[in-house]
N, C-alpha and C positions, 0 to 999 in steps of 0.2 A: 893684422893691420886694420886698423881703424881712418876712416874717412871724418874727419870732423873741421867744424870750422868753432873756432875762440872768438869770445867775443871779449874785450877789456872791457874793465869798469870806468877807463878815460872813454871808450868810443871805438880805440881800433878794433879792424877783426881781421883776422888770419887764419888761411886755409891750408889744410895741409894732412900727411899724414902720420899716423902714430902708432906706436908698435909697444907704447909702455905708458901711457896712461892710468895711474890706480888711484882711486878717490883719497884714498890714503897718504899720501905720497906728495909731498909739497912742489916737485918738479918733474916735470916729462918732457919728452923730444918730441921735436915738430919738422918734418923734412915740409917745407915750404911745397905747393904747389905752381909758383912764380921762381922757385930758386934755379942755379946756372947748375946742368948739368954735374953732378958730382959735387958739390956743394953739402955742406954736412947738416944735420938738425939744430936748428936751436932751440935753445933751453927757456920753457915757457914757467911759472910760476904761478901756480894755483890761487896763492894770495890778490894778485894782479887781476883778476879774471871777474867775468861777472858769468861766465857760464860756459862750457863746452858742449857744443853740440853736434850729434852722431849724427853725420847726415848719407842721404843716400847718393847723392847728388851732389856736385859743388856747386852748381849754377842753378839750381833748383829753379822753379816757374815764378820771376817776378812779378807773377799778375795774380798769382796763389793768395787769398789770406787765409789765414789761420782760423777756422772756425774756437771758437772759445767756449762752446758750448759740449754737453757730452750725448753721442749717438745711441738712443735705449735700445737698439739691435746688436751693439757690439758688449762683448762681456766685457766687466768692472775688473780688473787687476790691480788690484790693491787701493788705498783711498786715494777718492777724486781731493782736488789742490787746484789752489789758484793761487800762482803768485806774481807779486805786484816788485818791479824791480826798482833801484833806488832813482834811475833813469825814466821811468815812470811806463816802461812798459809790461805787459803783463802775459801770464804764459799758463794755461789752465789743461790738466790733464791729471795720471794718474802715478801716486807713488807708493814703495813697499817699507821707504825706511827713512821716511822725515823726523828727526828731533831737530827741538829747533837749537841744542846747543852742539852740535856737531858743523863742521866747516861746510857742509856740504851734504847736495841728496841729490839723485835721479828721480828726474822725472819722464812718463811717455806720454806726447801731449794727445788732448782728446781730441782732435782731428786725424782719421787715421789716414786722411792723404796729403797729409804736412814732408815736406822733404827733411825733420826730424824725426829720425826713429828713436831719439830718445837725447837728454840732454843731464850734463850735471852741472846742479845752478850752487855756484856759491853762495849761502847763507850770507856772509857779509855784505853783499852786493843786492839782497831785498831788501825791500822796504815793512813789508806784510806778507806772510804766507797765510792763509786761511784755510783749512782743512774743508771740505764742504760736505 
């Protein structure tokens, strides 16, 4: 079971959890963390999406920002990325398997006390990815 919150590419976001998630896979379930007792998952759409993100936390620290820069004390896991989303914000850290004509890539951002431990950004919903 994964903890994550979705973020659309209209704006909403929803939290919740997930037990079938595969970057592959055009749809996975989301038991709400707002839903009624015994209420069942709904069906989220990968296309829809501007990114999933694994977090540790649902309410994570709203005074937190994301550093966007990279720490030279912590080791490099695969290539540093910054991407710029079509919404115009931007998400900088590290990836092992960005092409840009695939739907989709993880990334783990370079702040390692971000309440994302790792996020999968839909390709469609950037604007610019830059390898750095």
């Amino acid at each position: 079971m994964n903890k994550i919150v979705v973020r659309f590419q209209d704006g909403r976001i929803l939290k919740g959890i997930s037990a079938d998630f595969l970057p592959a896979k055009a749809i996975f379930h989301l038991a709400l963390t707002d839903a009624a007792p015994g209420a069942r998952p709904i069906e989220v759409r990968l296309a829809e999406l501007k990114a999933v993100f694994f977090v540790r936390e649902f309410g994570g620290d709203k005074s937190h920002v994301d550093l966007q820069i990279f720490d030279p004390s912590q080791p490099v896991v695969g290539r540093k990325i910054r991407v710029l989303f079509q919404d115009g914000e931007s998400l900088t850290g590290f990836t092992q398997a960005y092409q840009p004509g695939r739907p989709g890539f993880f990334l783990v951002p370079a702040d390692a006390t971000s309440n994302i431990q790792r996020a999968f950004i839909v390709t469609a919903a950037t604007r610019e990815v830059t390898l750095l």
